[in-house]
C-alpha positions as CSV (number, residue, x, y, z in Angstrom):
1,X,-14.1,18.0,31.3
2,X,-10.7,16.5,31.6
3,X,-8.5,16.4,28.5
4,X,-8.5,12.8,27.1
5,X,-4.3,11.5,27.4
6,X,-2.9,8.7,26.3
7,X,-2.6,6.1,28.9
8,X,-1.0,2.8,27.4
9,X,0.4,1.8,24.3
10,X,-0.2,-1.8,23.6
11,X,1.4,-3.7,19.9
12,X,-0.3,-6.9,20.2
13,X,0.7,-9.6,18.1
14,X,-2.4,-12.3,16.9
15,X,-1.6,-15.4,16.2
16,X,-3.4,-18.8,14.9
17,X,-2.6,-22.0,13.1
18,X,-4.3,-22.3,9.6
19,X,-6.7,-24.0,9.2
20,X,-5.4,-26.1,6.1
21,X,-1.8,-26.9,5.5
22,X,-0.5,-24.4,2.4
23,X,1.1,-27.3,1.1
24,X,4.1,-27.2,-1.8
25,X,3.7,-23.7,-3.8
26,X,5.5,-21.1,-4.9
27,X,5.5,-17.8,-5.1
28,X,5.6,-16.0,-8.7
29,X,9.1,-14.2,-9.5
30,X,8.6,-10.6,-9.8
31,X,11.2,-7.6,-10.9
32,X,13.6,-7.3,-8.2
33,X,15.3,-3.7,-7.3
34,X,17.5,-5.5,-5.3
35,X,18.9,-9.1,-6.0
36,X,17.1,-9.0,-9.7
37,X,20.5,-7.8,-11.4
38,X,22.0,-11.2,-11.1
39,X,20.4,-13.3,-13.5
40,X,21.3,-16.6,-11.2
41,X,19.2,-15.1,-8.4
42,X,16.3,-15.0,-10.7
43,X,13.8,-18.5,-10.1
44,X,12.9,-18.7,-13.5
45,X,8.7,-18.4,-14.6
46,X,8.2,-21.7,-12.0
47,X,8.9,-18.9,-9.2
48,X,10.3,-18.8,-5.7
49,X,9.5,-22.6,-3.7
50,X,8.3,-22.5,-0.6
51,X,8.2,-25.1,2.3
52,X,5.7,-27.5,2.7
53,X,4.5,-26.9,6.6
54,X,1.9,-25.3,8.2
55,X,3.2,-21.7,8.6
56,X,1.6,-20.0,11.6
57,X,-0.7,-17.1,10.7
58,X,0.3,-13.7,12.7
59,X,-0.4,-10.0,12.4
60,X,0.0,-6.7,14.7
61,X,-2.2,-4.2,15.9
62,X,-1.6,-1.0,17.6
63,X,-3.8,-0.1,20.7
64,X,-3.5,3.1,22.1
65,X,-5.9,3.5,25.1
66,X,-6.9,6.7,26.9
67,X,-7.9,7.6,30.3
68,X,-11.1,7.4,29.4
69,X,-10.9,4.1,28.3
70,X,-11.5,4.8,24.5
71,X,-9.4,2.5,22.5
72,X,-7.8,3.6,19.3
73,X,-6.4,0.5,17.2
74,X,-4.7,0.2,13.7
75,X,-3.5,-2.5,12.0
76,X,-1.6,-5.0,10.7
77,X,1.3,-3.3,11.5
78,X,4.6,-3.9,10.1
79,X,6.2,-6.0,12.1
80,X,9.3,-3.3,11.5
81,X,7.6,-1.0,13.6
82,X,8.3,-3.0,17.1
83,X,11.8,-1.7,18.1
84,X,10.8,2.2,17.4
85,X,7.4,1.4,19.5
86,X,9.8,-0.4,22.3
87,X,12.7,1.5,22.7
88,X,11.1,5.1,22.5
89,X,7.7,5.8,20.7
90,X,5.6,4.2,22.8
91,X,6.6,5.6,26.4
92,X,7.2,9.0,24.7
93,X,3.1,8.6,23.8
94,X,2.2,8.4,27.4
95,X,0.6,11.5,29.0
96,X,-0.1,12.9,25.7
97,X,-3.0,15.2,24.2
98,X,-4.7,12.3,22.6
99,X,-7.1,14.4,20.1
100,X,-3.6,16.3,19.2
101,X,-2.9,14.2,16.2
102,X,-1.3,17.5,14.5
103,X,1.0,17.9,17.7
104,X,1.9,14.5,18.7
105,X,2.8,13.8,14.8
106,X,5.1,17.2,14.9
107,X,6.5,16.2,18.2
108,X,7.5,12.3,17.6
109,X,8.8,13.5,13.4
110,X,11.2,16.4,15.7
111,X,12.5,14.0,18.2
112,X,14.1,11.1,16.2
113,X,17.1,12.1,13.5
114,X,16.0,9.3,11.6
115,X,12.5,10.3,11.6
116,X,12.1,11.0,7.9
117,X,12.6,7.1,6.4
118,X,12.6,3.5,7.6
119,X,11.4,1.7,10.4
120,X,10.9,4.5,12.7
121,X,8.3,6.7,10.0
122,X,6.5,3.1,10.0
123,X,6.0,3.4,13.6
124,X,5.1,7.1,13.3
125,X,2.6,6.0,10.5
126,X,0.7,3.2,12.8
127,X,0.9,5.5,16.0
128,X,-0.7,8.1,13.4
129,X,-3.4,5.8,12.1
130,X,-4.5,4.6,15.4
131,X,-5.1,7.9,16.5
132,X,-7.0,9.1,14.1
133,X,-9.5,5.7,14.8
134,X,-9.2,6.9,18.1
135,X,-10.8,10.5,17.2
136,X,-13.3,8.8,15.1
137,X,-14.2,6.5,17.9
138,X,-14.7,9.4,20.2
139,X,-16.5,11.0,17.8
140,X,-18.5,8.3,16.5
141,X,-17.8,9.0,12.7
142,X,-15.4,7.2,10.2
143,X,-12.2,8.4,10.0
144,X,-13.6,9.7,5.9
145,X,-15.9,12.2,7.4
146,X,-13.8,13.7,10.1
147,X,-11.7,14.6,6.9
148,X,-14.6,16.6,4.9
149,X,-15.3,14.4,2.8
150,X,-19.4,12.6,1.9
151,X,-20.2,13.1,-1.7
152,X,-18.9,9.4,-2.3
153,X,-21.0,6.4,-2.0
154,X,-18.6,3.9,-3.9
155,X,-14.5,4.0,-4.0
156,X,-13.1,2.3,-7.2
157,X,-10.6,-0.1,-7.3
158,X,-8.2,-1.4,-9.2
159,X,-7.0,-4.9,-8.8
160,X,-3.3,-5.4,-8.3
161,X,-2.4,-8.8,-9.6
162,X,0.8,-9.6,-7.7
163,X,0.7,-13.6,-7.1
164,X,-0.6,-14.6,-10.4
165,X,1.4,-16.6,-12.5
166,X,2.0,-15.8,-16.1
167,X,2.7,-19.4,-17.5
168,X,0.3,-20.9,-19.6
169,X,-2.9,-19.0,-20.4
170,X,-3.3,-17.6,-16.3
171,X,-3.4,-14.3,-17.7
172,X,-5.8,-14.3,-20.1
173,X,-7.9,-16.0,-17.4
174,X,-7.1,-13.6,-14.5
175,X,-7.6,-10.7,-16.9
176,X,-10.8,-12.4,-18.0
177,X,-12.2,-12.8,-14.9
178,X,-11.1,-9.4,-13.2
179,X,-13.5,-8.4,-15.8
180,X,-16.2,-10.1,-15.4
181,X,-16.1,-9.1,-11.1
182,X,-16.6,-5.4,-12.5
183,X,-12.9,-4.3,-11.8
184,X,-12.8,-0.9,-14.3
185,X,-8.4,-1.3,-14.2
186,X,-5.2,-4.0,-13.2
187,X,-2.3,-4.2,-12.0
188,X,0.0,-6.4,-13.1
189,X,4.1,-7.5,-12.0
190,X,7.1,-7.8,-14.1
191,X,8.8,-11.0,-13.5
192,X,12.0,-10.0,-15.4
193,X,14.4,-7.6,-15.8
194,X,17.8,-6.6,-17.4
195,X,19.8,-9.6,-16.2
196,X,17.0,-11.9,-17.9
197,X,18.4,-10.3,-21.0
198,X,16.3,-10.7,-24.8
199,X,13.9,-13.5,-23.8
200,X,13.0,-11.3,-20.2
201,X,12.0,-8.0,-22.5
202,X,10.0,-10.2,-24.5
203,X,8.0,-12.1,-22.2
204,X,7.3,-8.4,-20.2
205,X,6.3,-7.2,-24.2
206,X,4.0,-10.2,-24.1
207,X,2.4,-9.5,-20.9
208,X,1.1,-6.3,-22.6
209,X,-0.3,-7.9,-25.1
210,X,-1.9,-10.7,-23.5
211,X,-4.0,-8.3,-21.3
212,X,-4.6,-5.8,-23.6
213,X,-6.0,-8.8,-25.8
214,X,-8.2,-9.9,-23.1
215,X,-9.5,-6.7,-21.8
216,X,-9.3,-4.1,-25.0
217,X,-10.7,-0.8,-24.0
218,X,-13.1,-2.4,-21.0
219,X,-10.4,-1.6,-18.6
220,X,-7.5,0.0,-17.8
221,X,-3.9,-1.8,-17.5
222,X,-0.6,-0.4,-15.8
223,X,2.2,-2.4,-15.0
224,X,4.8,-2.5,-11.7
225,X,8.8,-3.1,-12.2
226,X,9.1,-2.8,-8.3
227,X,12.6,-0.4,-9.2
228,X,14.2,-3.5,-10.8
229,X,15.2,-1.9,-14.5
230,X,17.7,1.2,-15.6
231,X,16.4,4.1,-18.3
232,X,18.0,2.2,-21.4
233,X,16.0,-0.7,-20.6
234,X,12.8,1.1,-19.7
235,X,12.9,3.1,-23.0
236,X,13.2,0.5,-25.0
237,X,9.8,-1.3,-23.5
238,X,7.9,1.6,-23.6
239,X,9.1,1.8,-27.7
240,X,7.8,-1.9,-27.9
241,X,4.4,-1.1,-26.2
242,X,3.4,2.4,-26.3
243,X,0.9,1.7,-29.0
244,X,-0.7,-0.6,-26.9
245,X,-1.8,2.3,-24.4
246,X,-0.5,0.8,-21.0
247,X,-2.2,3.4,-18.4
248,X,1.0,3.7,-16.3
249,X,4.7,1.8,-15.9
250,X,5.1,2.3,-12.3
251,X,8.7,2.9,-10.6
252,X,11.2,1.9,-13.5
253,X,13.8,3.0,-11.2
254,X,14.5,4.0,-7.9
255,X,12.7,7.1,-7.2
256,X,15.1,9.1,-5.9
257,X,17.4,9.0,-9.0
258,X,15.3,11.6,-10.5
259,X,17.6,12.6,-13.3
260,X,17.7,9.1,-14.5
261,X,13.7,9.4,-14.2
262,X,13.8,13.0,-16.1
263,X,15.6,11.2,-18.8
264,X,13.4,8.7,-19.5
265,X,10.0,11.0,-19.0
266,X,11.8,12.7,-21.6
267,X,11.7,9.7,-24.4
268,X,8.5,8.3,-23.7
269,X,4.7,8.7,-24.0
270,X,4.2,6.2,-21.7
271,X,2.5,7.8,-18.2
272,X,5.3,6.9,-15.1
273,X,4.0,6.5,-11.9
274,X,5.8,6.1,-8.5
275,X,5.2,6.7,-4.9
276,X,5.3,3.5,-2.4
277,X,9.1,4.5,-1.7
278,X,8.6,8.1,-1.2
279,X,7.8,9.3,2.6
280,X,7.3,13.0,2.8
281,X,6.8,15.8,0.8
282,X,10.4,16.7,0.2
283,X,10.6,13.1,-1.3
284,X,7.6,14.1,-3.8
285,X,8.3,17.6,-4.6
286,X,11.2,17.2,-6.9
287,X,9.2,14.8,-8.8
288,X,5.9,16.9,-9.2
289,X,7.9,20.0,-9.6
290,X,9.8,18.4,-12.9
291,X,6.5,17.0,-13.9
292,X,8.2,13.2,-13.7
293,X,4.8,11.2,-12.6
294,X,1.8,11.3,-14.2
295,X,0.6,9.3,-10.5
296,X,1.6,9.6,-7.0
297,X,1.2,6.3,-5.2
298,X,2.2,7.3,-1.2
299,X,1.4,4.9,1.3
300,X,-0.1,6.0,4.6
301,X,1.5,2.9,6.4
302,X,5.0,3.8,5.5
303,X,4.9,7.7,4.7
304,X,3.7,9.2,8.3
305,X,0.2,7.9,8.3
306,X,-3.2,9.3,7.3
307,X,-1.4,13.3,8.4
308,X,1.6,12.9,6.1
309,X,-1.1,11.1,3.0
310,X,-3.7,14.4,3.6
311,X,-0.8,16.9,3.0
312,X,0.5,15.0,-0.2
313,X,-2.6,14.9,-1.6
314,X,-3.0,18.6,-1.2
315,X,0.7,19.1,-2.8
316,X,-0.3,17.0,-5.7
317,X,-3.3,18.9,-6.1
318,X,-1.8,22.0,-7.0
319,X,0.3,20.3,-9.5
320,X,-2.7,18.3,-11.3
321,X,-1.1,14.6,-10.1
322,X,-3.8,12.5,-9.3
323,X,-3.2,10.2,-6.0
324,X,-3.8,6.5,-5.7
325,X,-2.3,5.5,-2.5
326,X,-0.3,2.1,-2.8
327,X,-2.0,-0.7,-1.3
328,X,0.4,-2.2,1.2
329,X,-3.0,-1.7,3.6
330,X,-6.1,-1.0,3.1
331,X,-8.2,0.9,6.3
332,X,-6.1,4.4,5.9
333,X,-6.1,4.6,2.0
334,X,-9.6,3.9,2.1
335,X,-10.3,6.6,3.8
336,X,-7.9,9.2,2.6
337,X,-9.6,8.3,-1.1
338,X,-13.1,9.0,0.4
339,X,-12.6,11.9,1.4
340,X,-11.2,13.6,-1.3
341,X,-12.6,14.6,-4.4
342,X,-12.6,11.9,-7.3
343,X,-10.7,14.0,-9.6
344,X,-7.7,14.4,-7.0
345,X,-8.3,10.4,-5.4
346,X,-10.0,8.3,-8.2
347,X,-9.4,4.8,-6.7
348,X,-7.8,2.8,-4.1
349,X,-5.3,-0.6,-4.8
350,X,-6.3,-3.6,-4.2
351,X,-4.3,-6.2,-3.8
352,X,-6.5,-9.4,-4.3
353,X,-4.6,-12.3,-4.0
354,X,-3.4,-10.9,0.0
355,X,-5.7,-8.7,1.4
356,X,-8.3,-11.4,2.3
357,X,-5.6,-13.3,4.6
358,X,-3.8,-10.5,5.7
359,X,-7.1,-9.0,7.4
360,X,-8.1,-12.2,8.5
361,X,-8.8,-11.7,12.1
362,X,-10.9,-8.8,11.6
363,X,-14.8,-9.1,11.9
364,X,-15.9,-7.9,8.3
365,X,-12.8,-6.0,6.9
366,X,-13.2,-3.9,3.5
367,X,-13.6,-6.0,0.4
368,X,-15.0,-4.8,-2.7
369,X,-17.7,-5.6,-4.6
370,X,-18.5,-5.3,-8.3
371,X,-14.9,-3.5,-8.3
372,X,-15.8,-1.1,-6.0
373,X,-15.6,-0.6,-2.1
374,X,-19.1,0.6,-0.3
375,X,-18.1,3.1,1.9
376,X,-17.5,2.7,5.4
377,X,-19.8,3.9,7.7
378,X,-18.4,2.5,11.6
379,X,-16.9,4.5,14.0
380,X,-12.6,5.4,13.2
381,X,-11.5,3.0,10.5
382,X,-14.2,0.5,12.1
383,X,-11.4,-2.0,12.7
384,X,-12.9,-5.0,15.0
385,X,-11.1,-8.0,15.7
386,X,-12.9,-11.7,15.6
387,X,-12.2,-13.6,18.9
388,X,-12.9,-16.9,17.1
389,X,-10.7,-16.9,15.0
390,X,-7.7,-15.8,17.4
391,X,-5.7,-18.6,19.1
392,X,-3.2,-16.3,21.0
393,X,-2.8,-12.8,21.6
394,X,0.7,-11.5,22.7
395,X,1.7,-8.2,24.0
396,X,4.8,-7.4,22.1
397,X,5.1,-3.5,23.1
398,X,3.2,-2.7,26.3
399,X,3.6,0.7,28.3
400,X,1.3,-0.5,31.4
């Protein structure tokens, strides 16, 4: 039997106009790391406009296809993975071993200096991805059981709030009704920060209490300040809250200034969490090692795909650090979390208010039910697109 190789790289972009104009909305403020320390940057609790028009609806998928004609495919991709995939990644794929994920990942991670962060580790993460559907396509098993794993029927999942509002009573009635769909724990976003001065602290006080109020001990509740607050500021809302138990404050601060991080693990009771913004396991090691998160949130899209996630989850392990991949997607966290056991992966993110759109050219994609995600059963990560609902398609990267 000939070795299955790679034979063409395809990034295809999908495209369609909605079906109903968006309208005038906006989108709610959250904690800024970046422009969030200049309090006339911030939109105020009416949040960020947007424009009225019909914005086009696009996403990317990676196709790798062998010379067998197998197709592996992940996506969306970012659409920061295009230029690595143009310029280099997706010609250097070519000829390859395509059932030597461990090689081709070593390979492409040793031929890029700048292989570590950015753009080009989100093009190693898709290329990743799609070629572990690929084996599971070949093999006819989900991407879950080529990993070991099968003693879980259901995946948790929490539900990650960002787009609610917190004006008026939406909290109490998202909170409420996250409930009532069986969701066991929430997410939910800072809007303010340092700049927003007294009045910011207290309304991210209140949004403690309001949930806690709403859910009491029927759920679980951590809360995301997306890197936009310093230690003194952080200390003095986990003072101001501790006693109402939140599960986890999640990246405080950037998490790479771990002394900062120490500092403030240091003064609090509160559990930290971080993880989106940390790529490889020299990026996590430092934190475990100190004992600085109580939760490591990698995310396979953006840390080396469902290789890199797998060999975090096993550093965790040995320090007791439970992983809950961040949700940016959903297919290769799924997975990951299904295959591991529940004391190492309890749940997958969910982020409720995107995920629905975001997958929306895919025939069935995951969704949970009753807070929970059935567990997949088609072939890879059993990503299938829906013709009907696909106006264009457009090769953006093509090797052929």
């Amino acid at each position: 039997m000939n070795e299955i190789r790679v034979a063409n790289v395809r990034l295809v972009e999908l495209s369609a106009t909605p079906a109903e104009d968006p309208g005038n909305h906006a989108s709610p403020p959250q904690a800024r790391a970046d422009t969030g320390v200049y309090s006339e940057l911030h939109p105020g609790p009416q949040g960020w406009p947007t424009a009225s028009r019909p914005r086009r609806k696009a996403a990317l998928y990676l196709e790798l296809e062998t010379t067998t004609g197998v197709v592996g495919r992940y996506g969306p991709v970012d659409r920061a993975a295009i230029s690595p995939l143009a310029e280099w990644l997706g010609s250097a794929l070519v000829g390859m071993p395509a059932l030597a994920g461990n090689y081709i990942w070593d390979v492409l991670a040793r031929s890029h200096r700048h292989s570590r962060h950015g753009h080009y580790k989100i093009a190693m993460s898709a290329v990743d991805n799609a070629l572990w559907d690929l084996r599971g396509r070949i093999a006819g098993r989900p991407v879950w059981q080529l990993l070991g794993g099968g003693g879980r029927p259901k995946i948790p999942a929490y539900a990650s709030t960002l787009g609610s509002f917190h004006d008026g009573d939406e909290v109490e009635r998202t909170a409420a009704e996250l409930l009532d769909e069986g969701y066991t724990a929430q997410k939910w976003f800072f809007a303010d920060g340092p700049a927003q001065g007294v009045d910011g602290m207290e309304r991210n006080v209140a949004l403690v209490e309001r949930t806690r109020s709403v859910v009491g001990e029927r759920s679980a509740l951590m809360f995301d300040a997306f890197m936009g607050w310093d230690v003194d500021y952080a200390r003095r809302w986990c003072d101001r809250v501790e006693h109402l138990r939140p599960d986890w404050l999640e990246e405080p601060l950037a998490p790479a200034a771990v002394p900062a991080l120490a500092r403030l693990r240091a003064s609090t009771r509160v559990p930290l969490a971080a993880g989106e913004h940390l790529y490889d396991v020299a990026d996590v090691l430092p934190l475990l090692q100190r004992g600085l998160l109580s939760v490591l949130q990698v995310d396979p899209e953006w840390c080396g795909g469902v290789t890199e996630l797998v060999r975090m989850c096993a550093v965790a392990d040995a320090f007791g650090v439970p992983v809950i991949p961040h949700g940016h997607g959903i297919h290769a966290a799924l997975h990951v979390v299904a295959s591991q056991s529940p004391a190492l992966c309890p749940r997958v993110e969910y982020l409720y208010h995107h995920k629905p759109a975001r997958l929306g050219f895919e025939l069935d994609p995951p969704a949970p039910h009753g807070g929970a995600f059935d567990l997949p059963n088609r072939p890879g990560f059993g990503i299938e697109l829906d013709d009907h609902k696909i106006e264009q398609r457009t090769d953006l990267v093509t090797t052929s």
